[in-house]
C-alpha positions as CSV (number, residue, x, y, z in Angstrom):
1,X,177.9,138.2,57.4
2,X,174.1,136.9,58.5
3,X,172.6,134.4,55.6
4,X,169.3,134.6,57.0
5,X,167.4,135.6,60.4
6,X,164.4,136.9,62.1
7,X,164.5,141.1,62.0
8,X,162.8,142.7,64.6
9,X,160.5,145.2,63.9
10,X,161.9,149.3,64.2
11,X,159.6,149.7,66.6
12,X,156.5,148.1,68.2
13,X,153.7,151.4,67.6
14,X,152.5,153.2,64.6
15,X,151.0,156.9,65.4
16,X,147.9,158.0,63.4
17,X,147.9,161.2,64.5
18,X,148.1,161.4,68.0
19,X,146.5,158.3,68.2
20,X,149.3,155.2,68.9
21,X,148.4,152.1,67.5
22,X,150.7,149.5,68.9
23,X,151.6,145.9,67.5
24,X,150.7,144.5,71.2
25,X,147.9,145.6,71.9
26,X,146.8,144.5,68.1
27,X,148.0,140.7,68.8
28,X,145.9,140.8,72.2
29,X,142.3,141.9,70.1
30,X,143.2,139.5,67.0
31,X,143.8,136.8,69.4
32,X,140.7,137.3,71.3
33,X,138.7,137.7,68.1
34,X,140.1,134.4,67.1
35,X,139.3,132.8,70.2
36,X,135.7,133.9,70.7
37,X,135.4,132.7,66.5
38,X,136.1,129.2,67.2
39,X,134.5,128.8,70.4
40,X,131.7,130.0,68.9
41,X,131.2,126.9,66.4
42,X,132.7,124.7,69.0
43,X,130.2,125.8,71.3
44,X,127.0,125.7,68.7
45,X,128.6,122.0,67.3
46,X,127.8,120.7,71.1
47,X,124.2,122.2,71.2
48,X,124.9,125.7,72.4
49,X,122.8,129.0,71.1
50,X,124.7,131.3,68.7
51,X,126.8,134.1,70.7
52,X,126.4,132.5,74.1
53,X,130.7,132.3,74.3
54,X,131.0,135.4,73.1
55,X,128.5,137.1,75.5
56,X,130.2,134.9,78.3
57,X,133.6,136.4,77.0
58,X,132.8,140.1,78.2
59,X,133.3,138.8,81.2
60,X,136.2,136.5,81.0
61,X,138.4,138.5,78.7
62,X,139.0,141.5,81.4
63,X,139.5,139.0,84.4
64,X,141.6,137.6,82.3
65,X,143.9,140.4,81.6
66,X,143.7,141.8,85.0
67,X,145.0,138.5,86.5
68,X,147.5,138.2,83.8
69,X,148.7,141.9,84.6
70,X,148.1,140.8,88.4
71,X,150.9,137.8,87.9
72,X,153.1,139.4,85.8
73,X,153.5,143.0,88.2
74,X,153.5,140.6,91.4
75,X,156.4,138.3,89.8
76,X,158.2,140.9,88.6
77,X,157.8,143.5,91.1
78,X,161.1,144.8,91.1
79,X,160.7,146.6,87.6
80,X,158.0,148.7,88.9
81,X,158.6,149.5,93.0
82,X,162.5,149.2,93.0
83,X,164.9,152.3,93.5
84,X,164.6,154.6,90.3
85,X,161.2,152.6,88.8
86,X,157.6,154.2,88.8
87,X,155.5,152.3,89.9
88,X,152.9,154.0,87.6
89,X,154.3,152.0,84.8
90,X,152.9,148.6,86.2
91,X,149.4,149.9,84.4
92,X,151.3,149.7,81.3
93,X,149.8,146.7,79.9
94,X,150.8,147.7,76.4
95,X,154.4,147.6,77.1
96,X,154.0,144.0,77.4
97,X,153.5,141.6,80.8
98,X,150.8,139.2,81.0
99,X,151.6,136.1,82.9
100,X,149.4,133.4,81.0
101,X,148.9,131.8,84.8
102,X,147.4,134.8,86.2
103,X,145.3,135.3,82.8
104,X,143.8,131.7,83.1
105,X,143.3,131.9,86.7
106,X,141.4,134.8,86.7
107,X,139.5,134.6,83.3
108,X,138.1,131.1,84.6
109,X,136.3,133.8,87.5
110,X,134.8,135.8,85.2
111,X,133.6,132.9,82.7
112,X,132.3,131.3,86.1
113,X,130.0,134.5,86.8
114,X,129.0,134.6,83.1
115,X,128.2,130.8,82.8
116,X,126.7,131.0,86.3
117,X,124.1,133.9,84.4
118,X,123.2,132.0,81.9
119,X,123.0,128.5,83.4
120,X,125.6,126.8,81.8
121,X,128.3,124.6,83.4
122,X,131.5,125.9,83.4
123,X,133.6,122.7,82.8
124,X,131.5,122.6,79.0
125,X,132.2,126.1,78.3
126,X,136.3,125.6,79.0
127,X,136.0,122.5,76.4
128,X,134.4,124.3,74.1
129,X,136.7,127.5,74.2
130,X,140.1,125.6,75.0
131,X,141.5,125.3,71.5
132,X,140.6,129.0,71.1
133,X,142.4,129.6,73.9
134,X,145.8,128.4,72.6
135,X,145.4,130.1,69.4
136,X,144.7,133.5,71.4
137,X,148.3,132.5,72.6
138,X,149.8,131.9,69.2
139,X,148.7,135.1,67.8
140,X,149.7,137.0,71.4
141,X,152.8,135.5,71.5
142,X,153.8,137.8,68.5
143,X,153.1,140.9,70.6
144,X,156.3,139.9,72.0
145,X,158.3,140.3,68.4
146,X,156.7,144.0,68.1
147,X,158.8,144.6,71.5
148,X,161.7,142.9,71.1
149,X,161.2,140.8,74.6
150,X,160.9,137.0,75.4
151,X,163.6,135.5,73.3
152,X,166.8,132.8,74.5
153,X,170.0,132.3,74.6
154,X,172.2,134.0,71.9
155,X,172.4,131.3,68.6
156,X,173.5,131.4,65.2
157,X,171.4,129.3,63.0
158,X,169.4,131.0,60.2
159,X,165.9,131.6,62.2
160,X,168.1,133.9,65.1
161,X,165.7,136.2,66.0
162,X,167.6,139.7,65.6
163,X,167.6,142.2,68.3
164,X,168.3,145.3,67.7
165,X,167.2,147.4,70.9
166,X,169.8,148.5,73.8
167,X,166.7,149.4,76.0
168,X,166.2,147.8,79.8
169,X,169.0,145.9,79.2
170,X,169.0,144.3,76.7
171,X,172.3,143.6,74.2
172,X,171.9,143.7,70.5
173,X,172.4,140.7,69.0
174,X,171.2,137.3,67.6
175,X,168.9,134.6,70.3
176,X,166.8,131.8,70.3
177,X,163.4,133.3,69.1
178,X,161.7,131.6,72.3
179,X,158.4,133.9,71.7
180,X,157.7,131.9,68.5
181,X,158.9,128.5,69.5
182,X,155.8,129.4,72.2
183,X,153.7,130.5,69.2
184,X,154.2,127.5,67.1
185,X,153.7,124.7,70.7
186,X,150.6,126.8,71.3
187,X,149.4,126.1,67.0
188,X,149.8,122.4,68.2
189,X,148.4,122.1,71.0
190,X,144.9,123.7,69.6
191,X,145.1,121.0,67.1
192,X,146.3,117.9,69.6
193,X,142.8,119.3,71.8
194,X,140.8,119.2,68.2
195,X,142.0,115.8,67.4
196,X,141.5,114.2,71.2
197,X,138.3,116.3,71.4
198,X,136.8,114.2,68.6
199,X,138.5,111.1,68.9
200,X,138.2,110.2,72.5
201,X,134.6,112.7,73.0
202,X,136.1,114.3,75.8
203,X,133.8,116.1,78.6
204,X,133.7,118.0,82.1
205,X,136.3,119.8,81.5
206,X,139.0,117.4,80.2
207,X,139.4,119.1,77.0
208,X,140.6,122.2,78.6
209,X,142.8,120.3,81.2
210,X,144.2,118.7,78.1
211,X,145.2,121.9,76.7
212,X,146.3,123.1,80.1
213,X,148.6,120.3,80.6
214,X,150.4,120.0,76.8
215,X,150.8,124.1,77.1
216,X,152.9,123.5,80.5
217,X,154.5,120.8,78.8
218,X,155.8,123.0,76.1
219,X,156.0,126.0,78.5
220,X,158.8,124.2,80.8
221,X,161.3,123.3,78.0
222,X,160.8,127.4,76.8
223,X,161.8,128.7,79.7
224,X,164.9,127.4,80.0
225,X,166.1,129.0,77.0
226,X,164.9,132.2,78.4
227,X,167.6,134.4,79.6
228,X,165.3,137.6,80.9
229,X,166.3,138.0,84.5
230,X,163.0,135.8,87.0
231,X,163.2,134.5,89.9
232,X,164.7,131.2,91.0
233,X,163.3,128.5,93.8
234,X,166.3,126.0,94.5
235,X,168.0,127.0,91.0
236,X,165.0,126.8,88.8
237,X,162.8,129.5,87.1
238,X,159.4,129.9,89.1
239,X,157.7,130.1,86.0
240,X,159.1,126.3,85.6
241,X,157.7,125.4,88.7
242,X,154.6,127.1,87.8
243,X,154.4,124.9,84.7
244,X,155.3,121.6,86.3
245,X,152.6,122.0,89.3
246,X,149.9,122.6,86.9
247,X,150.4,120.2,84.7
248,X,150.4,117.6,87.7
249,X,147.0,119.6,88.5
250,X,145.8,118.9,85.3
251,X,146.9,115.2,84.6
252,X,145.1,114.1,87.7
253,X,142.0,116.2,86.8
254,X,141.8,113.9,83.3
255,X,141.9,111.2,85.6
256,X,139.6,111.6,88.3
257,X,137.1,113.1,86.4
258,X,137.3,110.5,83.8
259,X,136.7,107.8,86.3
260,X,134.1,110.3,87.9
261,X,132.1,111.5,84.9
262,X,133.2,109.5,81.9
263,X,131.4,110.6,78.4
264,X,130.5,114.2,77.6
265,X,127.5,116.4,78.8
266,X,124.6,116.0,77.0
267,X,123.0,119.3,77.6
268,X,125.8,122.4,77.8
269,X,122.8,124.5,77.7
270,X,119.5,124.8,78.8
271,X,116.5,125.7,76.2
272,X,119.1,125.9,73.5
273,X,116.9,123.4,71.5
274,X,113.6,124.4,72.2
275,X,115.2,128.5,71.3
276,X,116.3,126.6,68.4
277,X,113.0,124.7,67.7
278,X,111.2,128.4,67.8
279,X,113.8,130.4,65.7
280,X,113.2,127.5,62.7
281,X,109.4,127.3,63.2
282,X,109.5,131.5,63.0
283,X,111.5,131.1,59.7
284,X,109.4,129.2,58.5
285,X,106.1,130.6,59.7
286,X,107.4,133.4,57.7
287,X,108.4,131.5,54.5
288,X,104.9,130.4,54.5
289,X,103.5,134.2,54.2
290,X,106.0,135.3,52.2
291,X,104.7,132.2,49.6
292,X,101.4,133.0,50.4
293,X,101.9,136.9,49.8
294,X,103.6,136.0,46.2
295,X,101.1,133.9,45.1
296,X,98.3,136.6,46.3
297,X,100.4,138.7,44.1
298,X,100.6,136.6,40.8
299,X,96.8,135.9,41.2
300,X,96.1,139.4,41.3
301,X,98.1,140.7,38.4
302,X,96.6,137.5,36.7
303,X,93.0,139.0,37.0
304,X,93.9,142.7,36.5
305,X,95.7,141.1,33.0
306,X,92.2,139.2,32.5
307,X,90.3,142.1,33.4
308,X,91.5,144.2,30.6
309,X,91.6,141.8,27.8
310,X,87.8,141.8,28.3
């Protein structure tokens, strides 16, 4: 008899009607939602104008699941174009398959194009979003529970994540609950970019190469509890390999740019202050009225009272 694990859901969609409302695709909105939030005050704390990440965001979030979709269909090719699959099903995004490499890859394109419209260096807006980013992942990662996908080798201690679907292969049972092991490396590395964000006032990028490199840090010792079928270069997952040639990337990024551009921008974007400067003389152009108006007002009732005690 089980003492205690992790149940998997009955199923990963709800129907309201004919419309389905599925767990992953919710994980994937609440993420980015979360994301844009704290980028957002990340992004004003360094002298950026309010909504600036967001409005850069309509273009990095669909790049960013296209090249996420992108990496996962290339990858994994042989579940849509082999013998007996339809290949229709690689558009499935809400079935679950977004390669995080892909995602970041091509999201930093369409943040490029929106930074590059508004003027605003790229390497400032990555800082500023990073942590965001890693949350996003947290919160995604649980998209993975709603399907029963992404978990380890088969365990018995009391957080076994329990799988209950015979679907694509899989065997009912109890695993390693990898998806939330990601989900909790993901919490800390938002906070480790916080802390080291502050502490050591990192710029031109190295916040988000931070993040880059403790994700693929985390990311390498995962996937080797995964037991979903990928492919192997010289006997090692290439989503291992992936990890470990990033995180190089990103380690000597941190160092050449530190010894390149030490410090942190001082302006991430232009006019911000003088918008800034405008907005608060506006507000209080118009406090000044609005006190004006009410004492017009109390002067008048004053006479009209005077008026008819005489």
């Amino acid at each position: 008899m089980e003492l205690a694990y992790i149940p998997s859901p009955s199923r990963g969609v709800i129907h309201l009607g004919p419309i389905p409302l599925r767990g992953y695709a919710f994980c994937i909105i609440i993420g980015v939602f979360v994301a844009v939030w704290l980028g957002n005050k990340r992004w004003i704390a360094r002298g950026g104008r309010v909504g600036t990440v967001a409005d850069i965001a309509v273009w990095a979030v669909p790049f960013g699941l296209l090249g996420g979709r992108l990496y996962h269909v290339i990858t994994d090719y042989e579940l849509y174009f082999s013998e007996g699959r339809d290949w229709v099903d690689s558009f499935k995004i809400w079935e679950g398959g977004l390669g995080i490499w892909g995602a970041i890859a091509l999201g930093a394109v369409g943040a490029w194009i929106g930074c590059r419209r508004r003027g605003i260096p790229l390497p400032a807006y990555a800082d500023a979003i990073a942590p965001g980013i890693a949350l996003a992942q947290a919160i995604g990662r649980w998209g993975n529970w709603f399907n029963q996908e992404l978990y380890g080798k088969p365990t018995d201690l009391p957080w076994a994540l329990h799988i209950t679907s015979s679907t694509d292969g899989r065997v009912p049972g109890y695993y390693h609950p990898t998806f939330l092991y990601e989900s909790l490396w993901c919490i800390g590395v938002a906070l480790l970019v916080i802390w080291a964000d502050r502490r050591f006032t990192l710029g031109h990028g190295r916040a988000f190469a931070l993040y880059v490199a403790a994700y693929c840090t985390g990311r390498g010792w995962i996937e080797y509890m995964r037991i979903d079928d990928a492919h192997h270069i010289f006997g090692v997952r290439l989503n291992v390999w992936t990890a470990i040639i990033v995180f190089l990337l990103a380690v000597t990024y941190i160092v050449v740019s530190s010894k390149k551009r030490p410090g942190r921008e001082e302006v991430v974007e232009p006019g911000a202050d003088v918008a800034d400067a405008e907005a608060e003389e506006g507000e209080k152009a118009d406090g000044e009225k609005k006190t004006e108006a009410d004492t017009a007002e109390v002067t008048d009732e004053a006479e009209a009272e005077s008026a008819k005690k005489t």
